[in-house]
N, CA, C and O atoms as a GROMACS GRO file, in nm:
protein
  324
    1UNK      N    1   0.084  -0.118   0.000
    1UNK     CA    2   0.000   0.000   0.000
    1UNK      C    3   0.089   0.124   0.000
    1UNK      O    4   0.181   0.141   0.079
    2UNK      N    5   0.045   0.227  -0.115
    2UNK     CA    6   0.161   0.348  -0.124
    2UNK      C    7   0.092   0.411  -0.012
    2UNK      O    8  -0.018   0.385   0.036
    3UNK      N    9   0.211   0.529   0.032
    3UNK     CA   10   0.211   0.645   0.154
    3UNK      C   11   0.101   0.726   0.073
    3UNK      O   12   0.088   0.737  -0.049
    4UNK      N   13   0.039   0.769   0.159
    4UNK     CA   14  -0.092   0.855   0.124
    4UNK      C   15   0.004   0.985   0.146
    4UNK      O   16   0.077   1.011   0.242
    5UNK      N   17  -0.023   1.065   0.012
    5UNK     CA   18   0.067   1.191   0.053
    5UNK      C   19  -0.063   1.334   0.097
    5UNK      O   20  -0.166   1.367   0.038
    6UNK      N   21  -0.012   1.377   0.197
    6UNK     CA   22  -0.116   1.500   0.255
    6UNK      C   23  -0.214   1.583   0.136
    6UNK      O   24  -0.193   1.630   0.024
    7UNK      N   25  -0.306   1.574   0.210
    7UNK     CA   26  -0.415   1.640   0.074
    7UNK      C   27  -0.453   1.559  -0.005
    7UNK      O   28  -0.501   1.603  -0.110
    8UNK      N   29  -0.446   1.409   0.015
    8UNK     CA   30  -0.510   1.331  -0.064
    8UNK      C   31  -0.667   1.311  -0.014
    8UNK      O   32  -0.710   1.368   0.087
    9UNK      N   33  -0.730   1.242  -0.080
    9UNK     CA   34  -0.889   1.233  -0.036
    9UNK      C   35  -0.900   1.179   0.120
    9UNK      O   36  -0.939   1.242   0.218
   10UNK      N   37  -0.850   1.037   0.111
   10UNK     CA   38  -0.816   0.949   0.175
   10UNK      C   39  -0.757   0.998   0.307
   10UNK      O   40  -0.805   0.934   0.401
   11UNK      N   41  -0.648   1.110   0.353
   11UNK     CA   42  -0.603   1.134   0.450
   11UNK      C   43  -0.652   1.218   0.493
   11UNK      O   44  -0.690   1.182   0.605
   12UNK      N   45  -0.690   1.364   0.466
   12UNK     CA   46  -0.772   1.456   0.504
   12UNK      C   47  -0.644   1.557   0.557
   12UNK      O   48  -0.661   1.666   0.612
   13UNK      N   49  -0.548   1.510   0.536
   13UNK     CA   50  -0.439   1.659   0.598
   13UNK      C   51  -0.463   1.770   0.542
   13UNK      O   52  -0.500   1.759   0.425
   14UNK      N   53  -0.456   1.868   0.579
   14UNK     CA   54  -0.408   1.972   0.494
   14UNK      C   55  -0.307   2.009   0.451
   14UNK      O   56  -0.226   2.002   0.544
   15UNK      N   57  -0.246   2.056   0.339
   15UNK     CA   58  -0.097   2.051   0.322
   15UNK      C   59  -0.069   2.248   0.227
   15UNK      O   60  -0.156   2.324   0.185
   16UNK      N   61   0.053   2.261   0.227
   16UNK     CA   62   0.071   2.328   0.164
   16UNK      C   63   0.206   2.347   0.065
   16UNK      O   64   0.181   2.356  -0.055
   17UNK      N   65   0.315   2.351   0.097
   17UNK     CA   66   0.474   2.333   0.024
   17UNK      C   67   0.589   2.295   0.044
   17UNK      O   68   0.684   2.307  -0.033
   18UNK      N   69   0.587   2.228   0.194
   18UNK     CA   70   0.677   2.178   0.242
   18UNK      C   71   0.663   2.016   0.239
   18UNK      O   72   0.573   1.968   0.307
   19UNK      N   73   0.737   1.939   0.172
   19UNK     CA   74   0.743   1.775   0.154
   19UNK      C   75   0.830   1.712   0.260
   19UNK      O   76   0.952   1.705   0.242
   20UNK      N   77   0.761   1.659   0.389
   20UNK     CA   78   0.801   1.549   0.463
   20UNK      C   79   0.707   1.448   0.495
   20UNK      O   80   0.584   1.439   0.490
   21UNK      N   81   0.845   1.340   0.545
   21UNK     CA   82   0.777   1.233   0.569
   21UNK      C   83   0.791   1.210   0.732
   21UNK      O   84   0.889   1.235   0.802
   22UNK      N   85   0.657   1.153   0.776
   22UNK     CA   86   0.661   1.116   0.928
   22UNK      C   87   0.647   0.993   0.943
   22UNK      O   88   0.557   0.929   0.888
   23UNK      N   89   0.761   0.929   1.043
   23UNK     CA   90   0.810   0.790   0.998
   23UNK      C   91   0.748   0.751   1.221
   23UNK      O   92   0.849   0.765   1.290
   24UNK      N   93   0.638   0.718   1.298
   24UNK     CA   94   0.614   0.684   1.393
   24UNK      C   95   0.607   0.521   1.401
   24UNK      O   96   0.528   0.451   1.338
   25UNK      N   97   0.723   0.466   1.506
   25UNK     CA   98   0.733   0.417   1.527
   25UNK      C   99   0.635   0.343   1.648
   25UNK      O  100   0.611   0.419   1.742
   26UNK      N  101   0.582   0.225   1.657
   26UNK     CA  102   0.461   0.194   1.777
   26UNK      C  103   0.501   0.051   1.816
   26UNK      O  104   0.599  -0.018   1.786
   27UNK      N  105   0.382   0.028   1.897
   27UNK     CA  106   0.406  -0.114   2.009
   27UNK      C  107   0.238  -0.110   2.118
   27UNK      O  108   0.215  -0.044   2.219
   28UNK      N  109   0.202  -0.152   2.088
   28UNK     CA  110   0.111  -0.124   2.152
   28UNK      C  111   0.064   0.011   2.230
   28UNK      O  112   0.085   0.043   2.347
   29UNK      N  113  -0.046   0.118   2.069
   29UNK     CA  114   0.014   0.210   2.117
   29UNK      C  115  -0.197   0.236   2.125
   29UNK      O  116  -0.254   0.341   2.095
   30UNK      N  117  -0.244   0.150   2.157
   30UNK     CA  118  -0.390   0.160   2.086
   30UNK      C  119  -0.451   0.284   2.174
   30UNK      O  120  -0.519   0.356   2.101
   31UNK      N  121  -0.446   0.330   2.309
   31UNK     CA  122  -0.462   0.391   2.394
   31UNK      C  123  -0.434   0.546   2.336
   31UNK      O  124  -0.498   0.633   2.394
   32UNK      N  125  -0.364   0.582   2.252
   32UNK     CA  126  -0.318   0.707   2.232
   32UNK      C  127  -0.280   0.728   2.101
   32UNK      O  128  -0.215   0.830   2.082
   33UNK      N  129  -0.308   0.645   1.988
   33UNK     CA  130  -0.288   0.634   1.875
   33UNK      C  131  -0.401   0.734   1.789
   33UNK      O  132  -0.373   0.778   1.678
   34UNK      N  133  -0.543   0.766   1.863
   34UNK     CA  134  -0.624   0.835   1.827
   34UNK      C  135  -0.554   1.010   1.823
   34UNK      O  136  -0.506   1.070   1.727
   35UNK      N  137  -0.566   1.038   1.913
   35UNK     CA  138  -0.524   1.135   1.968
   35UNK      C  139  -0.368   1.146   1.871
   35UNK      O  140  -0.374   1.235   1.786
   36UNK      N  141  -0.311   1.113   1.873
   36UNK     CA  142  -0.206   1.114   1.759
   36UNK      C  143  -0.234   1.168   1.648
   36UNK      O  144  -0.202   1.283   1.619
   37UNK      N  145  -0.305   1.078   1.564
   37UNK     CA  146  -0.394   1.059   1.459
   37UNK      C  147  -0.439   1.229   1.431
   37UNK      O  148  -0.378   1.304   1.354
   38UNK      N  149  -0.547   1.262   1.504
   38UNK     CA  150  -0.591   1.415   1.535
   38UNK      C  151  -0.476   1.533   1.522
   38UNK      O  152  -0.479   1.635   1.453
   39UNK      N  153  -0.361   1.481   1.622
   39UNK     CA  154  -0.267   1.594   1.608
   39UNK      C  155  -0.187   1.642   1.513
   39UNK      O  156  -0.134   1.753   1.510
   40UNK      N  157  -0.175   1.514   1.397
   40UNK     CA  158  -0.125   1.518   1.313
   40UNK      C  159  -0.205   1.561   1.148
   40UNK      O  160  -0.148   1.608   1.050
   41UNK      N  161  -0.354   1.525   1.163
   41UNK     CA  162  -0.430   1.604   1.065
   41UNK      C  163  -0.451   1.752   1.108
   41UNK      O  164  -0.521   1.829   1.043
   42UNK      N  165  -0.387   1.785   1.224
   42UNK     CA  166  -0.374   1.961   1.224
   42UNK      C  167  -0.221   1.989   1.171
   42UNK      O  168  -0.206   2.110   1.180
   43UNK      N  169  -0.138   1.947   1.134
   43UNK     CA  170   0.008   2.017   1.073
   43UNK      C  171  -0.010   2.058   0.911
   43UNK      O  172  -0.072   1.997   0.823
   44UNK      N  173   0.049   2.152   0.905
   44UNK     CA  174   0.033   2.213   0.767
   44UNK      C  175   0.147   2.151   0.705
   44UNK      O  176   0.235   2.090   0.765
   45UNK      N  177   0.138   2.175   0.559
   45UNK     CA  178   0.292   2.111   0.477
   45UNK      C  179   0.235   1.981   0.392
   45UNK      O  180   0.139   1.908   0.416
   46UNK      N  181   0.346   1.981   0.271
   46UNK     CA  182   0.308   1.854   0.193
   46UNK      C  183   0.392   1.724   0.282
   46UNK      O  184   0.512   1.699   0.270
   47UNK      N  185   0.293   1.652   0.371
   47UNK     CA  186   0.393   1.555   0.403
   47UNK      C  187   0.308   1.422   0.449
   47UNK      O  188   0.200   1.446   0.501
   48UNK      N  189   0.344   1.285   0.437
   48UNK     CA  190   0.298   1.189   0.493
   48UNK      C  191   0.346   1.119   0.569
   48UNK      O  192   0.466   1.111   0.591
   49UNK      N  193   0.230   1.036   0.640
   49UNK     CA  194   0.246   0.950   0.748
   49UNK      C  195   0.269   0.819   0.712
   49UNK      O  196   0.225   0.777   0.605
   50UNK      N  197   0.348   0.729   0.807
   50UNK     CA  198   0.370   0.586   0.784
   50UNK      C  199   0.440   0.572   0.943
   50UNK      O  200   0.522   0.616   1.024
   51UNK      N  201   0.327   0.469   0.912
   51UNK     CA  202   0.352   0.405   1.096
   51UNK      C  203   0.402   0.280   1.064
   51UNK      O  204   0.334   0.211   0.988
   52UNK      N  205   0.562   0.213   1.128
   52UNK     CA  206   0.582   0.113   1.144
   52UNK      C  207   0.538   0.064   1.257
   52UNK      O  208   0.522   0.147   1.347
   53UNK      N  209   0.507  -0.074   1.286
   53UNK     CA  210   0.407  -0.097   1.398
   53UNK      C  211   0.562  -0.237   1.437
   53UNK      O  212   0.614  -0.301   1.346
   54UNK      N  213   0.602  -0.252   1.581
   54UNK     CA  214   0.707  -0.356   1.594
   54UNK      C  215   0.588  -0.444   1.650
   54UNK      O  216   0.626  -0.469   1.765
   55UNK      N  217   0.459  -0.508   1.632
   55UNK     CA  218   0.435  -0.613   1.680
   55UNK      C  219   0.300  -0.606   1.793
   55UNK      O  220   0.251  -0.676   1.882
   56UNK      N  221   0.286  -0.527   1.752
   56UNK     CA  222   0.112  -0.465   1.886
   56UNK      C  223   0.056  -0.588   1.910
   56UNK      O  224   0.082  -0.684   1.838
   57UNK      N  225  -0.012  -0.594   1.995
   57UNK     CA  226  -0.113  -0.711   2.037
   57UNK      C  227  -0.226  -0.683   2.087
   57UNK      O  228  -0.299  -0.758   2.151
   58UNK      N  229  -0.253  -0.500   2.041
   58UNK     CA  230  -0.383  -0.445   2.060
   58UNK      C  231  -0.417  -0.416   1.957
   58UNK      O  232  -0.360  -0.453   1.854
   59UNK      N  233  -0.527  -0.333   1.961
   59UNK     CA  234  -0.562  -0.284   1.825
   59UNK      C  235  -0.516  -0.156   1.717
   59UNK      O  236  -0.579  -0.090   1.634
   60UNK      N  237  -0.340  -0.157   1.774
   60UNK     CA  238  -0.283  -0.029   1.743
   60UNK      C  239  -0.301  -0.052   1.546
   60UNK      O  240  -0.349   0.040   1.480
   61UNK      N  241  -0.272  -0.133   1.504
   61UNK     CA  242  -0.286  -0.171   1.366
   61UNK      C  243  -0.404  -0.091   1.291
   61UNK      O  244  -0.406   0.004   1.213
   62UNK      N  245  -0.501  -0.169   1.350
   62UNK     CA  246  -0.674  -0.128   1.309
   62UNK      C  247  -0.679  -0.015   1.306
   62UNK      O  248  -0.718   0.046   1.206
   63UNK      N  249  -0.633   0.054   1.439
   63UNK     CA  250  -0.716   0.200   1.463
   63UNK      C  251  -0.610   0.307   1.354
   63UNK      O  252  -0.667   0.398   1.294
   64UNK      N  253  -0.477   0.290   1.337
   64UNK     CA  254  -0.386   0.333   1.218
   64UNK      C  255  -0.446   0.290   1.081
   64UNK      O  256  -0.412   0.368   0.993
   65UNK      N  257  -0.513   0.204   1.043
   65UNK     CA  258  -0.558   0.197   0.934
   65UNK      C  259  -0.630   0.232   0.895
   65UNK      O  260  -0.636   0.242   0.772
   66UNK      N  261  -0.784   0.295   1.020
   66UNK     CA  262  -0.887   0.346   0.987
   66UNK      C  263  -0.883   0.504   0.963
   66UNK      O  264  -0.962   0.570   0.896
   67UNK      N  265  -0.727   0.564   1.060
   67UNK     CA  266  -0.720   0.692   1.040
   67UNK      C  267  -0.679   0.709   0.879
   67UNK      O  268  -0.726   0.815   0.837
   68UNK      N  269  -0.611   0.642   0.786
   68UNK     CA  270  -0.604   0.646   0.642
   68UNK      C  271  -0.422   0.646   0.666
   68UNK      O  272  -0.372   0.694   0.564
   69UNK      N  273  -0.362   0.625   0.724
   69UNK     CA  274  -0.219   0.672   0.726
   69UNK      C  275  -0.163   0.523   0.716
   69UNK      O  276  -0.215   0.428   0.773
   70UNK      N  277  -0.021   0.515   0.617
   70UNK     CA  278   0.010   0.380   0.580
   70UNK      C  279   0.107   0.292   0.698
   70UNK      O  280   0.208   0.328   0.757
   71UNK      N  281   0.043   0.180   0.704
   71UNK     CA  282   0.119   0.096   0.822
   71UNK      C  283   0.234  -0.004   0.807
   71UNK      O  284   0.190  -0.099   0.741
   72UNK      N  285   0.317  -0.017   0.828
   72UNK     CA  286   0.403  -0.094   0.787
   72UNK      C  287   0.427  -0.216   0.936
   72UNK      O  288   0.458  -0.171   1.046
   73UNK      N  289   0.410  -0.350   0.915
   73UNK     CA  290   0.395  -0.391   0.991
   73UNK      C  291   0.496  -0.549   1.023
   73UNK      O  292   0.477  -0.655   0.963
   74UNK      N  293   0.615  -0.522   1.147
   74UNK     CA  294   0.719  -0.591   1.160
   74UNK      C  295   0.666  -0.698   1.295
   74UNK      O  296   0.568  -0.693   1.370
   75UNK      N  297   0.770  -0.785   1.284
   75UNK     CA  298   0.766  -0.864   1.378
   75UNK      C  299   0.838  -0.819   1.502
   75UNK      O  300   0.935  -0.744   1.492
   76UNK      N  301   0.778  -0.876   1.657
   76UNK     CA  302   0.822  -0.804   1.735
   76UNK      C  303   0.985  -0.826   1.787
   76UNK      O  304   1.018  -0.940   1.752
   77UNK      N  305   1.065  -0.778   1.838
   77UNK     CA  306   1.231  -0.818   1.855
   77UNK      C  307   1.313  -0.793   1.760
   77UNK      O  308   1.421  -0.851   1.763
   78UNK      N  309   1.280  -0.691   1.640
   78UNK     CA  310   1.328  -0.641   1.566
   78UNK      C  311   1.412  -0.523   1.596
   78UNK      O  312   1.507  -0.493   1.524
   79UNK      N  313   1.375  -0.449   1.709
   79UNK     CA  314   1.468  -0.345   1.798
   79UNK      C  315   1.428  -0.335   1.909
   79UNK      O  316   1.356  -0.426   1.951
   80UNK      N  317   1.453  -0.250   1.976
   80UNK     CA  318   1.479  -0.244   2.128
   80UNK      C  319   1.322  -0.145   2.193
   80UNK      O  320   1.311  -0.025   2.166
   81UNK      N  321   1.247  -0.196   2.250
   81UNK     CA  322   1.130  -0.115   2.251
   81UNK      C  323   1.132  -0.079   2.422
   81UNK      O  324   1.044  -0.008   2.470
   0.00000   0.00000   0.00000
């Protein structure tokens, strides 16, 4: 699945001329992943989200997928959490 870049239908950011990428790293993050989510459809700029996920065993996956932002999803013991 490609990175949804800001201002697409699908993500709802707003963007304007600056191109970055936001690379959030998680772990069972289901508790505060909303609220994330929110803070980050308020930043201005051309830039997208991609959440690598090391291995959740909540519903951090789901609730990242429903916000529209792309998930990339590893096995857990891959680094140091």
């Amino acid at each position: 699945m490609p990175a949804l870049a800001c201002g697409s239908a699908d993500c709802g950011l707003k963007c304007s001329c600056v191109s970055i990428s936001i690379i959030i790293p998680t772990l069972n993050e289901a508790a505060t992943i909303r609220d994330l989510a929110a803070s980050l459809r308020r930043l201005r700029g051309d830039c997208e989200v991609i959440v690598v996920d090391g291995g959740s065993e909540d519903e951090t996956v789901s609730l990242v997928r429903e916000s529209g932002f792309t998930v990339i999803e590893t096995p857990r013991g891959r680094g140091r959490q």
